[in-house]
Every structure is written in structure tokens, then in C-alpha cells.
C-alpha positions in Angstrom: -18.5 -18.9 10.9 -21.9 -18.3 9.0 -23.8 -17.6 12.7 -21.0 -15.3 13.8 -21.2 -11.7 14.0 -18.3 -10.5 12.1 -16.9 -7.1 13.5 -15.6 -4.7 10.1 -13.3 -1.8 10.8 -13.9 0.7 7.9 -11.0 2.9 6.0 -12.7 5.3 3.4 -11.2 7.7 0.8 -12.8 10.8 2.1 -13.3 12.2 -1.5 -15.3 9.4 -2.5 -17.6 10.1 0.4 -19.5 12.3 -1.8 -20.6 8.8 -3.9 -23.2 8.7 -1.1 -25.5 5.8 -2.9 -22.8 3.4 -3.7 -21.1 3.6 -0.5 -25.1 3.0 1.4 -25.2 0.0 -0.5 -21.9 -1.7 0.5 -23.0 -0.1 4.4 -26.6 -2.2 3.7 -24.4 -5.1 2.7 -22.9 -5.4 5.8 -25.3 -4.4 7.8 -28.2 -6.8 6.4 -26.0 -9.5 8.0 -26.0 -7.9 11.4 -22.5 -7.4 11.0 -20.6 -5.1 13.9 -19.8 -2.1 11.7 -17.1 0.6 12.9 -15.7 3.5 10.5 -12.7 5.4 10.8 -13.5 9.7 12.1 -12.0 11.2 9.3 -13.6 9.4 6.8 -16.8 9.4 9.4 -16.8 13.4 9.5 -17.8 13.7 5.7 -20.3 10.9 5.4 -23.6 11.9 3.8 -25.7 12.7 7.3 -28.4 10.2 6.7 -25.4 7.6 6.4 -24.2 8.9 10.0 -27.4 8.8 11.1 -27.9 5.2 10.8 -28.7 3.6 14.4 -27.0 0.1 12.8 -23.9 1.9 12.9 -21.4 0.0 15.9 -19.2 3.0 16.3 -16.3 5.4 15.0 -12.9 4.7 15.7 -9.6 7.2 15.7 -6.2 6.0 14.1 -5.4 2.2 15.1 -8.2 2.0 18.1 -9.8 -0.4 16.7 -10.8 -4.0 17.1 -12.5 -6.2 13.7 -12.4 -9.3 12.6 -11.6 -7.6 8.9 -10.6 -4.1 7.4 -12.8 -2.7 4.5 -10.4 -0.2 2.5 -13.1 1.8 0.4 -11.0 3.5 -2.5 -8.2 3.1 -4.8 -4.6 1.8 -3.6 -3.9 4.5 -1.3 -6.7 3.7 0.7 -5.6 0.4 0.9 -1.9 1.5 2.2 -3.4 4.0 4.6 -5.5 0.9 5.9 -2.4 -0.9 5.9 -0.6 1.4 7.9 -3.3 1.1 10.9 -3.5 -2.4 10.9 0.5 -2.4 11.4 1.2 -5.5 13.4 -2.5 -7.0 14.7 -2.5 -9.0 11.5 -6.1 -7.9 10.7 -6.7 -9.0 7.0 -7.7 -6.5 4.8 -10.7 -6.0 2.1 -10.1 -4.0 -0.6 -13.0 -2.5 -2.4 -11.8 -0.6 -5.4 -13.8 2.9 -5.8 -10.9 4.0 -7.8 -9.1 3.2 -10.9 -6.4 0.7 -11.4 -6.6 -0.8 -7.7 -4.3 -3.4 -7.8 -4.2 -4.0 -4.1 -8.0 -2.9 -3.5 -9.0 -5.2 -6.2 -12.9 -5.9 -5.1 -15.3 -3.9 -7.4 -18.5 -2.9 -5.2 -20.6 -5.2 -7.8 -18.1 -8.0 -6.6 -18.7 -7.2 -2.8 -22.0 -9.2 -1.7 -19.7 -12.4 -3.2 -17.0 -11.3 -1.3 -18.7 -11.2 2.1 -20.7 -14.8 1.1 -17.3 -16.3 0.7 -16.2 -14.8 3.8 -19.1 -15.7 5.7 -18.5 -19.3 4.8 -14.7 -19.4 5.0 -14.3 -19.7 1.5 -11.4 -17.3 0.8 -7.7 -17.6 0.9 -5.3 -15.1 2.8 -2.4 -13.6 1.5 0.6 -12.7 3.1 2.9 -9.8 2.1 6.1 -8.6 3.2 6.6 -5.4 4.3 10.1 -3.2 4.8 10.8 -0.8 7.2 13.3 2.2 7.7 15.5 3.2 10.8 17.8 6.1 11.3 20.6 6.0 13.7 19.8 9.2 15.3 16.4 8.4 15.9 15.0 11.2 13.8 12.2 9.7 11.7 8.9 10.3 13.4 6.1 8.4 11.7 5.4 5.1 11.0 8.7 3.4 9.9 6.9 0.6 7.6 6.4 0.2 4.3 3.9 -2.3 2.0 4.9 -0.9 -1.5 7.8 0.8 -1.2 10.1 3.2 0.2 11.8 6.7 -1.5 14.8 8.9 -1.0 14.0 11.8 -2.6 15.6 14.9 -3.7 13.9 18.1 -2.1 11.6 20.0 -5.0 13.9 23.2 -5.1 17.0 20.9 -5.1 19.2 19.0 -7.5 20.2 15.3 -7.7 21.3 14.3 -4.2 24.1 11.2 -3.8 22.7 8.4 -2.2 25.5 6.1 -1.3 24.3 2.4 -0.7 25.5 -0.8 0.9 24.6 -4.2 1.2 25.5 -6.6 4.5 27.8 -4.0 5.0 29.4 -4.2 1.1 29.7 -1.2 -1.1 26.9 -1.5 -3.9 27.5 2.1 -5.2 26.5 5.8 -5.2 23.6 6.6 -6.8 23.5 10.5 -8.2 19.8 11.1 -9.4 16.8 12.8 -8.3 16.0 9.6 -6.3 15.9 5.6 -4.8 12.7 3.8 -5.4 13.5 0.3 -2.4 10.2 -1.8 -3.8 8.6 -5.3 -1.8 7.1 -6.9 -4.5 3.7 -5.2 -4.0 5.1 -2.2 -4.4 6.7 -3.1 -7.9 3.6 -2.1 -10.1 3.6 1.1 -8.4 6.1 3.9 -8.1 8.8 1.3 -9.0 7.7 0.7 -12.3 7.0 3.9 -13.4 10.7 4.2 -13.0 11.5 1.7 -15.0 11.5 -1.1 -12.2 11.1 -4.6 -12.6 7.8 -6.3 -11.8 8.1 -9.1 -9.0 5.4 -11.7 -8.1 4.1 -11.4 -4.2 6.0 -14.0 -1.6 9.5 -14.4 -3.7 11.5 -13.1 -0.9 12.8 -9.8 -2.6 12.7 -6.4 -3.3 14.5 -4.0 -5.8 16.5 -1.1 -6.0 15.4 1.9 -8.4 16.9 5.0 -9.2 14.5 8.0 -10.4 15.8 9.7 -13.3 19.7 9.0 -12.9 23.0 10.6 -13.8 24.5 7.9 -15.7 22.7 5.9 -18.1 24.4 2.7 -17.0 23.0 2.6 -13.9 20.3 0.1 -14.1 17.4 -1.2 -11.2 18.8 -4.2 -9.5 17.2 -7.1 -7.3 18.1 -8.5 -4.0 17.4 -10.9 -1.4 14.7 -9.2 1.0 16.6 -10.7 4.2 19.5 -8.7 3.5 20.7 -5.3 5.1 20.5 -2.1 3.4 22.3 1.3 4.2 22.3 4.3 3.0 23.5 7.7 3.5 22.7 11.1 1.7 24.4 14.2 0.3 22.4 17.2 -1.3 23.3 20.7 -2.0 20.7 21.6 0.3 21.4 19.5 3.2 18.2 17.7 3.0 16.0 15.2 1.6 12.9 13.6 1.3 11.8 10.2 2.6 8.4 8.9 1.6 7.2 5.4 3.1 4.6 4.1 0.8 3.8 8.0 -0.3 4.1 9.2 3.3 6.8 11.9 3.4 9.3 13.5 5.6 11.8 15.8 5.6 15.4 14.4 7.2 18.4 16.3 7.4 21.9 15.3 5.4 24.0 12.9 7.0 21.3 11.0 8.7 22.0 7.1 7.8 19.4 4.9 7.1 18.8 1.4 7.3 16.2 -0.5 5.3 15.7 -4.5 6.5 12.7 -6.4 6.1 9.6 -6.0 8.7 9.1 -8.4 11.5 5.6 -9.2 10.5 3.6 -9.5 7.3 0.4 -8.1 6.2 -2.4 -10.4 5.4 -5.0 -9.6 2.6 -8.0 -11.8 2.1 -7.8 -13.1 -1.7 -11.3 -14.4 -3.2 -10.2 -17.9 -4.5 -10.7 -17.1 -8.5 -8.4 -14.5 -8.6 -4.6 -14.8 -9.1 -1.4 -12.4 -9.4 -1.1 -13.3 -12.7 -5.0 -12.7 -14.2 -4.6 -9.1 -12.2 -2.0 -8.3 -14.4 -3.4 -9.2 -17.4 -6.6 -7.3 -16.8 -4.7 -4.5 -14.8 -2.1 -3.9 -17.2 -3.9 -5.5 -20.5 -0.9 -8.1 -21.3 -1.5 -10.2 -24.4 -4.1 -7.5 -26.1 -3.8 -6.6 -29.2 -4.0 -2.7 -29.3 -4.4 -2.9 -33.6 -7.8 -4.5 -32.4 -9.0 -2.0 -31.3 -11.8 -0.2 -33.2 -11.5 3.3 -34.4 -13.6 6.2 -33.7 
């Protein structure tokens, strides 16, 4: 692979355009190794000029018209699931530089990116597969993309109170949840929203995904996991005869009594994983398990 040129599709967080420097120095990166370098027009438009100036630049793309060898997400996690949601089924793996804070899925600091690209160059790096879900309505009514890396939420609307969201499993009563919302997680999705919420964390590949209601009626309603081959559907009522459905932060409005059914994808996102790092060490360092807060000095 080392004498290949490698074709990178670029996502950017287009408030982070502003950190013109740091984002020349992971386009020099690339570009040192004659890598094919395309970046996305939104994030494009509000480039520095001299950066969209630059005759080494390959092209800009628009939406999912694009064709790499790799994705670069430059930004925090939301940058990653925006990248995510271009890349839908052409299994494209997916870079993700963290120019934000926690970044669990863009988990590549820019000092960490020259590494990175050596390890890619010489097919030293590992590829991880994640499930996705995805949402259907029977009436057809849901417009954008229908799939879902973290998670997806039914929502109550902002001016409304709790709705009912009655659930079922393979067809089998679970129950109703009454609450301001239902958090469905993958497993990448459970240190996000999920968790927040009080959901459980799940390790990546265990072939589940969990149920969480925001802010609940009844205290004895509790998050619960399932099998992610399984069949969900649910159905809404709300005083306002509507609700909210946000796939991995990406909301619509849908009307009540439009039914929903929530099954896992046909297809799996792939994320290339540098071969040092592990679920487990990002959530130690992520979420500081195992430190001792009295440790910490005092101003």
C-alpha cells in the first residue's frame, strides 16, 4: 500500500474552520504524501482562503458524491456521526480526528495524526465494525436518512408534556412508557445521550442495544437491554398530536399515530482503530475510571 496514492474524503466541523493553522497542518500531512485530497462544500465554503487556494487540493464534493479510500471526520463526535451518515452503505472506513472535547468516536488527536496515516500507509491498523439501527414508519412519512450509529430518540415536542410511547418486542407487549422521551442506544451510542439518562454502558460488537426513558413518570421504570436482532415497535400519543424523532441528533417532526419500527441496519459501519488503543483504555481516559478525585491538588 506504501506506493499507493490514497484518495481522503474530508468532513469538517465548520466552526473549527476558523483554527486555520492546525487544520493546514493535518492538510500538509496529507498532502506531503501526494495523497488525493477531497473536502466536503460546506465545510469547503468557510476554509481560511489561502487553504482553498491550495493547487494540491483534488476537489470538493457535495453530500455523499464522493469516492476515497478513507473519511477524515475533523471535529468532535458529531462530526464523526455527520461523516457517518454520508458514508451510509459504501463501507468507507472512517478517521476520526478529535478537534473537540470528549471524542469518543473521533478519538485521533491532531498530534496523533502523522502516526495515524504511517500506520495506515503500511497497513498497520485494525478496522472496526459497528452496528447501526434504523427506523421505518408505516406510512412512509420520515424523510431523512432512516439510520442511526449512536442512537435513536422519541421525543416530546418543547411546548408539550410527556407523550406515551407504547413499545413492543417481536410483536410482545414490553410496556408504555409516559415520560418526556425513549433513548433506543447501539452500543456506540451508550456513552452518549443514553447515559446521560441514566443508560447502561455497552462494549462495541455484543449484539445489543438498550431502551432508555428520559425523565419518566414512574420511578420503577428502569433502562432495559435487548438482543439487537430483535423487532421493535412503537407508537405515540401526545397532547399535541406530535413528536419528535431525532436519529443520532437529527430531528424531525412526525405526527401522532404514526408507528415506528426500529430493527437493526443491513450494514455496519467500519472505523479504522490504531492497534494500541482499546474500548476499555478510552474509557478509562474518557471518563477517568479508577482515579482518585481526593488526589487531586487544591488550588
Amino acid at each position: 500500500m506504501t506506493n499507493k496514492t490514497l484518495r481522503f474524503a474530508i468532513f469538517g466541523n465548520e466552526r473549527k474552520a476558523t483554527e486555520g493553522e492546525r487544520i493546514k497542518e493535518i492538510f500538509d500531512n496529507l498532502l506531503h504524501r501526494t495523497a488525493a485530497v477531497y473536502i466536503e462544500k460546506t465545510f469547503y465554503e468557510v476554509l481560511p482562503p489561502t487553504l482553498k487556494s491550495d493547487p494540491r487540493l483534488a476537489g470538493v464534493f457535495e453530500d455523499d458524491d464522493f469516492k476515497a479510500d478513507f473519511v477524515i471526520s475533523l471535529g468532535g463526535d458529531g462530526t464523526f456521526l455527520k461523516a457517518a451518515s454520508k458514508v451510509g452503505t459504501k463501507r468507507t472506513p472512517i478517521i476520526g480526528i478529535n478537534l473537540g472535547r470528549l471524542g469518543f468516536l473521533a478519538n485521533v488527536s491532531p498530534e496523533e495524526l502523522s502516526t495515524t496515516l504511517d500506520e495506515i500507509y503500511a497497513a498497520d491498523f485494525d478496522i472496526d465494525e459497528r452496528a447501526l439501527i434504523a427506523v421505518e414508519t408505516e406510512d412512509g412519512s420520515l424523510k431523512g436518512y432512516p439510520y442511526a450509529l449512536n442512537d435513536i430518540a422519541i421525543l416530546k415536542r418543547e411546548d408539550a408534556s410527556m407523550i406515551s410511547i407504547h413499545v413492543s418486542v417481536d410483536k410482545e407487549y414490553l410496556t408504555t412508557y409516559r415520560a418526556d422521551g425513549l433513548i433506543i442506544s447501539t452500543p456506540t451510542g451508550s456513552t452518549a445521550y443514553s447515559l446521560s439518562n441514566g443508560g447502561p454502558i455497552m462494549i462495541p460488537r455484543t449484539g445489543i442495544m438498550s431502551l432508555t426513558p428520559v425523565a419518566p413518570h414512574s420511578l420503577n421504570i428502569r433502562p432495559i437491554v435487548i438482543s439487537d436482532d430483535t423487532v421493535l415497535k412503537l407508537e405515540m400519543e401526545s397532547r399535541n398530536h406530535s413528536f419528535l424523532i431525532a436519529i443520532d441528533g437529527r430531528a424531525e417532526r412526525l405526527k401522532e399515530g404514526t408507528a415506528l419500527k426500529i430493527k437493526k441496519a443491513p450494514f455496519k459501519l467500519r472505523i479504522v482503530k490504531r492497534r494500541n488503543q482499546s474500548f476499555f483504555s478510552t474509557l478509562r481516559t474518557k471518563m477517568m475510571w479508577g482515579a482518585d478525585m481526593r488526589k487531586q491538588e487544591l488550588p
